[in-house]
Legacy VTK file of the C-alpha trace (Angstrom):
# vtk DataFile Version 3.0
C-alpha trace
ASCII
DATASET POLYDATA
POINTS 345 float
114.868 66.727 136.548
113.112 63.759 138.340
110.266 63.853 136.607
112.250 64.346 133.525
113.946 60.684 134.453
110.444 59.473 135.206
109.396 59.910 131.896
112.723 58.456 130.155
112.110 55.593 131.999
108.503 54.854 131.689
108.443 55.906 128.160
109.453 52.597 126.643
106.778 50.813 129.198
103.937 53.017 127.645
105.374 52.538 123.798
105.554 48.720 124.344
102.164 48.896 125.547
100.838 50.486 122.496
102.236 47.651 120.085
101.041 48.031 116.488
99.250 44.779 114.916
100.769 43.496 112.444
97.801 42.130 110.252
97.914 38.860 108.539
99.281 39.161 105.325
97.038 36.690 103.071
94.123 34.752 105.072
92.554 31.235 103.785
89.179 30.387 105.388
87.016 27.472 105.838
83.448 26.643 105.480
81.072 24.597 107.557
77.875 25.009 106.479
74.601 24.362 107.772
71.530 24.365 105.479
67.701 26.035 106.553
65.139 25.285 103.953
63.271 27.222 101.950
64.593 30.545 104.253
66.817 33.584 103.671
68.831 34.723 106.272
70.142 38.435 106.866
69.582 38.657 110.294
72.451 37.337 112.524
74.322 37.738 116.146
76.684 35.946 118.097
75.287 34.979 120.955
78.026 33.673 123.522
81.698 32.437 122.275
80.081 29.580 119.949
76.258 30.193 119.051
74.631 32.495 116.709
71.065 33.352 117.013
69.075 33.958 113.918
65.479 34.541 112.126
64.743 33.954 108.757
62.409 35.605 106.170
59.477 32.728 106.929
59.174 33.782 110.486
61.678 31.416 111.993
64.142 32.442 115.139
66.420 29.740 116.413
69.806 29.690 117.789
72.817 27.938 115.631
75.619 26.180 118.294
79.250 25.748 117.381
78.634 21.462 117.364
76.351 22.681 114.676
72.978 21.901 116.866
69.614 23.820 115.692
68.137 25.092 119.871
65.426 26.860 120.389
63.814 27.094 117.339
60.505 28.657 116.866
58.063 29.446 113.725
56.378 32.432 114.853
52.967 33.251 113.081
50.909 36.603 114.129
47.204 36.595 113.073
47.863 34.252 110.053
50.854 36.448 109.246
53.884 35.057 108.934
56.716 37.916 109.596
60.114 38.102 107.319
62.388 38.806 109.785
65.716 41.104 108.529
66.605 42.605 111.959
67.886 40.501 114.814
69.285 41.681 118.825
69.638 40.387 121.871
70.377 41.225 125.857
70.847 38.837 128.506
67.405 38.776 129.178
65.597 38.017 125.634
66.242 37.872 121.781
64.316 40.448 119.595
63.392 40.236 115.791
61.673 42.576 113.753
59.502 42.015 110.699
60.296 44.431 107.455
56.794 45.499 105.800
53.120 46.450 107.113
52.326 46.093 109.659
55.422 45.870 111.267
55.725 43.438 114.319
58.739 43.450 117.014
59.368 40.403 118.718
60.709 39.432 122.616
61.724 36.275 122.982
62.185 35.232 127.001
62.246 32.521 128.733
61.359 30.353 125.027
57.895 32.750 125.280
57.628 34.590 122.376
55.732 38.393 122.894
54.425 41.098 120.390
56.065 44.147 121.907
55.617 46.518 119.265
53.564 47.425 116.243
52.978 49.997 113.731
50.814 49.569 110.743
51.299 51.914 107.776
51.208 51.974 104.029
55.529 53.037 104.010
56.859 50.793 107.079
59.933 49.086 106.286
62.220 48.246 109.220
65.513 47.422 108.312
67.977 47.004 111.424
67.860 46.872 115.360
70.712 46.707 118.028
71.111 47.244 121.653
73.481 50.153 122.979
73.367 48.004 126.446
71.047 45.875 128.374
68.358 48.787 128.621
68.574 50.543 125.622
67.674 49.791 122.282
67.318 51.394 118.662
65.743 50.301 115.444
65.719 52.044 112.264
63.154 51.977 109.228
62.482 53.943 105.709
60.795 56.802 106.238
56.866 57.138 106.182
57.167 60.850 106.782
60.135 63.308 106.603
62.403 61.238 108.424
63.478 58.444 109.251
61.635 55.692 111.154
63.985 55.052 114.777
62.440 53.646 117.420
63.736 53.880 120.703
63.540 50.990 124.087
64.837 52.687 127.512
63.667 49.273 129.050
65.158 46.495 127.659
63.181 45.930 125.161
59.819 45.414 127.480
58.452 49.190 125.443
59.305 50.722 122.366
58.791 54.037 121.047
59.047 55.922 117.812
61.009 59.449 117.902
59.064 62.198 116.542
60.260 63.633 113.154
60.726 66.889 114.877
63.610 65.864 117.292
65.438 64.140 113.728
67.217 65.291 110.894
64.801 65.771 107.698
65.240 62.861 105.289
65.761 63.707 101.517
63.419 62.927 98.805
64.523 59.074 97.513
66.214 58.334 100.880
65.700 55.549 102.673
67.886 52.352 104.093
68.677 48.907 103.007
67.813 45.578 104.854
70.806 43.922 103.065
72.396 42.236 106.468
71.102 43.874 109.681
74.154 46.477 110.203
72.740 50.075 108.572
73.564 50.704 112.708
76.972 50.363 114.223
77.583 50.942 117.851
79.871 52.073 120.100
79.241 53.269 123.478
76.647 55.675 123.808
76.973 56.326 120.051
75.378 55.160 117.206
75.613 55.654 113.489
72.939 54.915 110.688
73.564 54.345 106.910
70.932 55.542 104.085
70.608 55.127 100.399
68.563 55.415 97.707
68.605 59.300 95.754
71.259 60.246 98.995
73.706 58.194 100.556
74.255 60.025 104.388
75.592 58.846 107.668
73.324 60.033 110.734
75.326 60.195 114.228
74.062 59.962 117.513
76.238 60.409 120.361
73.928 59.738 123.372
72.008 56.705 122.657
69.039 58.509 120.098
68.553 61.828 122.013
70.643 64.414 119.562
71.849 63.704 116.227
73.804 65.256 113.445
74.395 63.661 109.122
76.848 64.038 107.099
77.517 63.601 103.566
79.128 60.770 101.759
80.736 60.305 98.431
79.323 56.539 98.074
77.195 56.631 94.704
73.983 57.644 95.173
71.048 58.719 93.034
68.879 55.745 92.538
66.558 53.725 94.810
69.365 50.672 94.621
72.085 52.712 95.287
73.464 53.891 98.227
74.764 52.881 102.098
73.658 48.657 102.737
76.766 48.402 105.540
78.636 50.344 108.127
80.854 49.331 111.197
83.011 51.312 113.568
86.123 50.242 115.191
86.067 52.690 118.053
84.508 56.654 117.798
86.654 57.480 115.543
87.398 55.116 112.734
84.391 53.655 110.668
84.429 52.021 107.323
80.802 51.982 105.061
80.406 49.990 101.968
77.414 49.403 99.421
76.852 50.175 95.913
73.921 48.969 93.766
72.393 45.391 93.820
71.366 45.821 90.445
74.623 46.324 89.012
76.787 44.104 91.149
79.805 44.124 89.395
79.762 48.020 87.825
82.628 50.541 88.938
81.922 53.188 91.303
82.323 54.373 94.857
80.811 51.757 97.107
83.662 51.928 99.627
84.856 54.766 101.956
86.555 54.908 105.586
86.417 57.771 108.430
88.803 58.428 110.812
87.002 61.153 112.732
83.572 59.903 113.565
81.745 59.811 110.254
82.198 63.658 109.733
84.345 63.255 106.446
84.609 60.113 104.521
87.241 58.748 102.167
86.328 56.579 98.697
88.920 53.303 99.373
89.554 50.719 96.759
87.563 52.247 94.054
86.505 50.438 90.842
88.079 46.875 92.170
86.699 44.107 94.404
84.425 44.207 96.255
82.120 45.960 93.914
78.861 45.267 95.454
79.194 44.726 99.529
76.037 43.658 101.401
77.738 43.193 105.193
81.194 44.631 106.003
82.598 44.060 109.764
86.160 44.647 111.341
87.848 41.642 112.343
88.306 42.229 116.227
91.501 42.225 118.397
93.238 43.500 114.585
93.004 47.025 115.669
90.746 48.390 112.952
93.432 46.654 110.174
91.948 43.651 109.122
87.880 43.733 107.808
86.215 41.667 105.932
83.373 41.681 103.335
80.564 39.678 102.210
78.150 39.252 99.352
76.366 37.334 96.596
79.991 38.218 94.855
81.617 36.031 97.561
84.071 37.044 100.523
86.847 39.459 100.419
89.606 40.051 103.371
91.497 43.712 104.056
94.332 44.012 105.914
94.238 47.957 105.277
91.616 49.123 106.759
89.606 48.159 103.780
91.867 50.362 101.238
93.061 47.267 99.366
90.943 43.865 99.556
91.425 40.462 98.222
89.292 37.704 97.350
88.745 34.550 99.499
86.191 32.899 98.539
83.885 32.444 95.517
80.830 31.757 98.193
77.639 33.745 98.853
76.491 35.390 102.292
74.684 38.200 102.945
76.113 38.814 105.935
78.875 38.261 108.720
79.517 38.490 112.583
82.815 37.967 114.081
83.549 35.428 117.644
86.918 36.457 117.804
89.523 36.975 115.322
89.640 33.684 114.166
86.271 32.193 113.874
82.865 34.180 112.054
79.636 33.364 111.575
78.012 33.986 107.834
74.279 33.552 106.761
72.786 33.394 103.008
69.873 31.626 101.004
69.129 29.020 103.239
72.224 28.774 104.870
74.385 29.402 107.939
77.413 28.484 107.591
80.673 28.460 110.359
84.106 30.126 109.221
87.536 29.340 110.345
90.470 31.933 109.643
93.390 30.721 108.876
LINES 1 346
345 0 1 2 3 4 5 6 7 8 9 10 11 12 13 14 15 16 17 18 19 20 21 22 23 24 25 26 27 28 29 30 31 32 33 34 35 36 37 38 39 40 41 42 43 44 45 46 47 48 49 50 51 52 53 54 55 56 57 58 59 60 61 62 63 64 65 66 67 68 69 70 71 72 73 74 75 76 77 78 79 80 81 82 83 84 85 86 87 88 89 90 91 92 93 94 95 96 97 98 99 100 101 102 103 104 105 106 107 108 109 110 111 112 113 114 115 116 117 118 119 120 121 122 123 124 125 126 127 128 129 130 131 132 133 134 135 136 137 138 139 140 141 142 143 144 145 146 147 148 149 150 151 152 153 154 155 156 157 158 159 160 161 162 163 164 165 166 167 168 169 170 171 172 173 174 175 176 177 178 179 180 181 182 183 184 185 186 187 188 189 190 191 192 193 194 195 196 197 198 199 200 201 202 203 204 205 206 207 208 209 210 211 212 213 214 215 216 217 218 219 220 221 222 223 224 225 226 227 228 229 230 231 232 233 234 235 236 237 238 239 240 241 242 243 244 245 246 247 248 249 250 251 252 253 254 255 256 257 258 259 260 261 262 263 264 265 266 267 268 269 270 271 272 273 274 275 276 277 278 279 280 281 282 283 284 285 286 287 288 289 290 291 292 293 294 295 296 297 298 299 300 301 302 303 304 305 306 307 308 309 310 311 312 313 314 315 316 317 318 319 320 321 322 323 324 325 326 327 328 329 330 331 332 333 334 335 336 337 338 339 340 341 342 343 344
């Protein structure tokens, strides 16, 4: 019986504690924008509670503050080539960018030295996205130039990197590769990661321990040309996960180019089909909203959800390619030579 009245009593503690959001029912956002010549810019991360640190596709990496001050910046040139950067991370010790085509070239920025830390040279490298699970260990992911896909692994910060052998991944598919639309084909949480392919198949792959083991799945996004497929994914915790895509050649055609998980990426849901947005480059949960609110971005303009991406509505006419979040209120969004500062209201 005491523990009976224990319960009765702390019931109502726990139940206030859990406190649904209530999302924002309509959102209006401003734009500060801040213009980079002659540069596109997928590759983006907050930095701290005010800066974003970026690197364009003419081999620049610079930092972005919130007074809208330009730090740091650095054109980085490798025997007369000059790398497009589409992949961006960081640590507390150093920034790291990562060059898309042959030969490859990873980047360590410390101390304002710049260091080659890795490269591979090969007729098929494409490198499309790189993250940090913490401050030692790393992933990047590439199209395949054998039967899988091209992940390279850091266990040291980023000081070594090393590419998994295709006989520890899952085969790739014949057509399948990944998109370097806006630096998120990985999404991280904890020790697990998830990566995002298009092309002939549009698949999730799942890692739970940081790139040692690793499972796909199937999704119903449309698939079955080389511009079709996965270009985004995010997850709000392990379980819940929202991908969007669709084909850059067709930007405003109906199909599936949205779907949402709510058990790890195992099974996927189509959301929103055949309205806005159709084409989605960069799609990130809005923090603190508790997986409700997400927003979208691409050269069709922004778009807000306060579903959990099942219904979406426009808010601006601009174009990013893609979008990191400071807090609930405030994002960062980068496009044809811009970077550009966004206040939720």
């Amino acid at each position: 019986m005491k523990n009976i009245n224990l319960l009765l009593v702390l019931l109502p503690i726990f139940t206030a504690c859990e406190k649904q959001y209530q999302p924002r029912e309509t959102v209006k956002i401003s734009i500060e924008k801040f213009k980079i010549d002659s540069a596109s810019i997928r590759a983006i991360e907050i930095v701290n509670d005010s800066s974003v640190v970026y690197a364009t596709s003419n081999g620049i990496l610079g930092i972005l503050t919130g007074n809208g001050k330009f730090v740091g910046t650095k054109k980085i040139v490798t025997d007369t080539i000059v790398p497009h950067f589409r992949a961006i991370a960081y640590t507390k010790e150093a920034v790291f960018a990562l060059s898309i085509e042959n030969p490859a070239l990873l980047y360590r920025c410390k101390n304002n030295e710049v260091e080659l830390v890795y490269k591979e040279v090969h007729e098929k490298v494409f490198y499309d996205c790189m993250k940090f699970f913490d401050e030692l260990n790393g992933i990047a992911i590439g199209d395949p130039t054998s039967d899988c896909l091209s992940i390279l692994i850091t266990r040291d910060g980023g000081n070594s990197w090393g590419k998994i052998d295709c006989k520890n991944l899952p085969k790739i598919e014949v057509g399948e590769a990944a998109f370097a639309a806006s630096n998120t084909n990985i999404a991280i949480v904890g020790e697990n990661a998830w990566i995002v392919t298009g092309g002939m198949k549009a698949r999730v792959f799942h890692t739970p321990d940081m790139g040692l083991t690793w499972k796909v799945y199937d999704t119903p996004i449309i698939q079955g040309k080389s511009s079709t497929g996965i270009y985004s994914v995010d997850f709000y915790n392990e379980k819940q996960g929202i991908i969007c895509g669709g084909d850059y050649t067709d930007m405003h055609g109906n199909y599936a180019n949205k779907a949402i998980t709510f058990n790890g990426g195992k099974t996927w849901e189509v959301v929103s089909e055949n309205t806005e947005p159709k084409y989605v480059s960069c799609v990130q949960y809005v923090p603190n909203t508790q997986g409700k609110e997400v927003f979208a971005v691409s050269d069709n303009g922004v778009f807000y959800s306060k579903s959990s991406g099942k219904t979406w509505e426009k808010v601006s006419d601009e174009a990013f390619h893609s979008i990191r979040f400071v807090n609930e209120d405030t994002a960062w969004v980068s496009g044809n030579e811009i970077i550009a500062k966004i206040t939720i209201k």
